[in-house]
N, C-alpha and C positions, 0 to 999 in steps of 0.2 A: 843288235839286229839292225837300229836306223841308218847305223854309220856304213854296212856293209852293201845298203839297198842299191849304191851305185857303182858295186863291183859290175854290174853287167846294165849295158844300155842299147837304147829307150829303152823307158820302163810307160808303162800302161796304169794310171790310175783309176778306179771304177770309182762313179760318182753316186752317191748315196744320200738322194735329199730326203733330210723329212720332217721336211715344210708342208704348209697347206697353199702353199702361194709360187714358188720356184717356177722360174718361165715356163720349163718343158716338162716336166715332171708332178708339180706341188699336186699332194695330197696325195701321192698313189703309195710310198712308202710309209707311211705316219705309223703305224700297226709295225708291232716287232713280228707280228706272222710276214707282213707279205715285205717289211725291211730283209728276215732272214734269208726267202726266197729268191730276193734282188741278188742279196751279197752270195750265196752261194750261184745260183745264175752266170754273173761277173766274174766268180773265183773259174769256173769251169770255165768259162770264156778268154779265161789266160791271164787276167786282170792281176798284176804284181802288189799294188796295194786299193785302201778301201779308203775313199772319202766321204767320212759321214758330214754334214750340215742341218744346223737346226734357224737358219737362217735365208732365207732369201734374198738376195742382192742382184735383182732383176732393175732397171730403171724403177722408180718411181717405187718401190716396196719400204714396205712401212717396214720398220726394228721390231721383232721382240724382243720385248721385259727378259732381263735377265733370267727367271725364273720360267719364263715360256719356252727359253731356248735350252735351258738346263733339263725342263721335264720333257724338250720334245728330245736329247743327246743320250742325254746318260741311259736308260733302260735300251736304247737301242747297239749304244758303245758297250753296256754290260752282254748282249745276247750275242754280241757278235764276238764278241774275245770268247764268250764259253762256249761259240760251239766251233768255232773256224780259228785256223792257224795261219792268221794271214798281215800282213803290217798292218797299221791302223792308221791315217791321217784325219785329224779333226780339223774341221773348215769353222774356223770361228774366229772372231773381235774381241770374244768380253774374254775379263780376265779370269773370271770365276770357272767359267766353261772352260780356258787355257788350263787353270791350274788343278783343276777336276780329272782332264783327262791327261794332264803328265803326270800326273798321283798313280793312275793306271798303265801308265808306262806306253800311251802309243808311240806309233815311232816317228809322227811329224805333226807339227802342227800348221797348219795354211790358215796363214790370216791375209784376207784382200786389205785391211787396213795398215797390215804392215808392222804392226805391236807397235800403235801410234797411242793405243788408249791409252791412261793412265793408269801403271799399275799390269800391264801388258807383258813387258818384258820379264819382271821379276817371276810373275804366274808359269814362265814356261819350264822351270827346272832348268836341270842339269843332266837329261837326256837326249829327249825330241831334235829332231831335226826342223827347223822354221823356214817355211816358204813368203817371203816378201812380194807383194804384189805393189806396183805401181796402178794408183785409180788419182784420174781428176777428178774434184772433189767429192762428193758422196753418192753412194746408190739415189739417192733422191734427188741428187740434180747433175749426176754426172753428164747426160747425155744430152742436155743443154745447152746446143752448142760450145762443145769445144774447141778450145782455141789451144795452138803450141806455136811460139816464136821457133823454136829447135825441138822438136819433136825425142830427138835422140838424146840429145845434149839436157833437157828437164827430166828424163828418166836416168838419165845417168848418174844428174847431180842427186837427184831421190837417193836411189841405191848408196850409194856412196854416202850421204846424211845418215841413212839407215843403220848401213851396215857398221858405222862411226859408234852410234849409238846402243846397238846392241852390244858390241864389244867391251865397249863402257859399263854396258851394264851386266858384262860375265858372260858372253852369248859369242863363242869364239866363232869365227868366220867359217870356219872350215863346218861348222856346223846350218849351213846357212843355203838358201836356193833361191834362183830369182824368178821374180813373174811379172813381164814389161805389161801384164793385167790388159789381154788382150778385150775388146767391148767393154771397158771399164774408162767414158769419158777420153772418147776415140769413135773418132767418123769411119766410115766403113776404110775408106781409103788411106786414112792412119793406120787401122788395123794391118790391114792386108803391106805396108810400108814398113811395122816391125814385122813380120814377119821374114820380109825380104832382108831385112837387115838385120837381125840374130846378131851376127857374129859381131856388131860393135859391140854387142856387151859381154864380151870376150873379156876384156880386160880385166874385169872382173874373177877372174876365174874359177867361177862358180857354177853349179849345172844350173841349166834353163827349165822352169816350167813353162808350157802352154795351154791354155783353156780357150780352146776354139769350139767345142762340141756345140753343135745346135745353136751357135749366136745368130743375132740378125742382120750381123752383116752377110752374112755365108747367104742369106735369102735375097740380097741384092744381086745373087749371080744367078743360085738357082732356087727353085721348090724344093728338089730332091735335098732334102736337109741330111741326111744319112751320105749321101755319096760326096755330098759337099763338105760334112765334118773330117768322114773317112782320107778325104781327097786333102785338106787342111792339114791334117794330123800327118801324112807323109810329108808335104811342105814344110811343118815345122821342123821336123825331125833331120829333113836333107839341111835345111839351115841354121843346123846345132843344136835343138830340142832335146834334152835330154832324160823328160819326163812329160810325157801329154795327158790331161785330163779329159776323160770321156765318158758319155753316158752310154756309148754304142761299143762296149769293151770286144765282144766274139769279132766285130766286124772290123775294130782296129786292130787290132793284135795278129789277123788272118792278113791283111792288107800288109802289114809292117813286115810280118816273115816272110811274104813275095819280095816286097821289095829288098831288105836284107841278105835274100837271096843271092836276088842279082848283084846286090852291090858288094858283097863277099867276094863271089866268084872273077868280080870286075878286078877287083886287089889283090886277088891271087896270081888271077892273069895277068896284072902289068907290076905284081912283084913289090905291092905298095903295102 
């Protein structure tokens, strides 16, 4: 199933924190009642897969104990495979958590660390598909002033290290997605500069994630945090996105079939 998920693209991720802390969200999902409600919500909102998190990686959020993130994951990753038939991507660092939910076979796993932990890579199996995020240095001091001599060129050489090292460690490339970890230790006008620029990490030739939903650079432009994620989430997408992460699934997924529209009908007409 994971390897197939990019026969057809963008794909639409629904975000499924349940945290009691998470910028926009923490605390509303914690409960497998109203987690269920979320994910079915998302699923009918056209949402292609589900990412759970039992972490927060807001600026300045404290880690939970391995065992905090494990009781707040798994009861919610077990309720969601027995009632919905839908891919599963776990958003986690630790490795216990990794290797918990490739045991259960979801079909990606998204670490903003990058399977830098110790013990990281080997936890993922021989299924999942792994999304690589770029973050200057940690949820707790990322947003401390950052600083980039080459903004493109240090995300590049990251990737590149990374993806060196997985392979080393049995984790073939082709199983592999990048994330230049968009408000991850990045000024607003860093952010909105990868954006613009996607396709250097072409090279690569791997699909692109994005995670723009509700960040606080999007609030340097406007309030309207919905129209401004909405409004991001086509940006990424026209400049190579090939997977976007959102909490506002109905409203992206409704956005992205207009403009796909157009842009179909544009290729047919000039025969491209």
């Amino acid at each position: 199933l994971s390897r197939r998920l990019f026969d057809r693209q963008p794909l639409v991720m629904g975000i499924l924190n349940v945290t009691p802390d998470s910028f926009s969200d923490g605390g509303q999902f914690q409960s497998l009642e109203a987690a269920l409600r979320q994910t079915d919500a998302m699923i009918q909102g056209g949402a292609d897969i589900i990412d759970i998190g039992g972490e927060s990686t807001r600026p300045g959020a404290r880690r939970p104990s391995q065992q905090e993130e494990l009781d707040r994951v798994l009861p919610i990753l077990d309720g969601v495979q027995a009632r919905f038939d839908v891919p599963i991507s776990i958003d986690s660092s630790t490795p216990e958590v990794i290797s918990a939910a490739a045991s259960l076979e979801v079909a990606m796993i998204n670490d903003v660390r990058a399977l830098t932990l110790p013990g990281a890579v080997a936890a993922v199996g021989d299924f999942a598909l792994v999304a690589l995020m770029h973050m200057q240095g940690t949820p707790e001091s990322m947003q401390v002033a950052p600083r980039y001599q080459d903004l493109f060129g240090e995300i590049d050489g990251f990737f590149s290290e990374r993806i060196q090292a997985l392979e080393l460690g049995g984790i073939n490339r082709e199983r592999l997605i990048l994330d230049p970890g968009f408000g991850f230790g990045k000024t607003p006008d860093q952010n909105f500069e990868l954006i613009r620029g996607l396709s250097e990490f072409s090279v690569f030739d791997r699909p692109l994630m994005i995670g723009l939903s509700r960040k606080s650079s999007l609030r340097t432009v406007t309030d309207d945090i919905l129209s401004a994620s909405v409004a991001g989430a086509l940006a990424a997408v026209a400049a190579g996105a090939s997977l976007i992460r959102v909490h506002d699934v109905g409203a992206t997924v409704g956005a992205l079939a207009v403009w796909k529209a157009i842009y179909d009908e544009r290729k047919e007409r000039d025969g491209t």
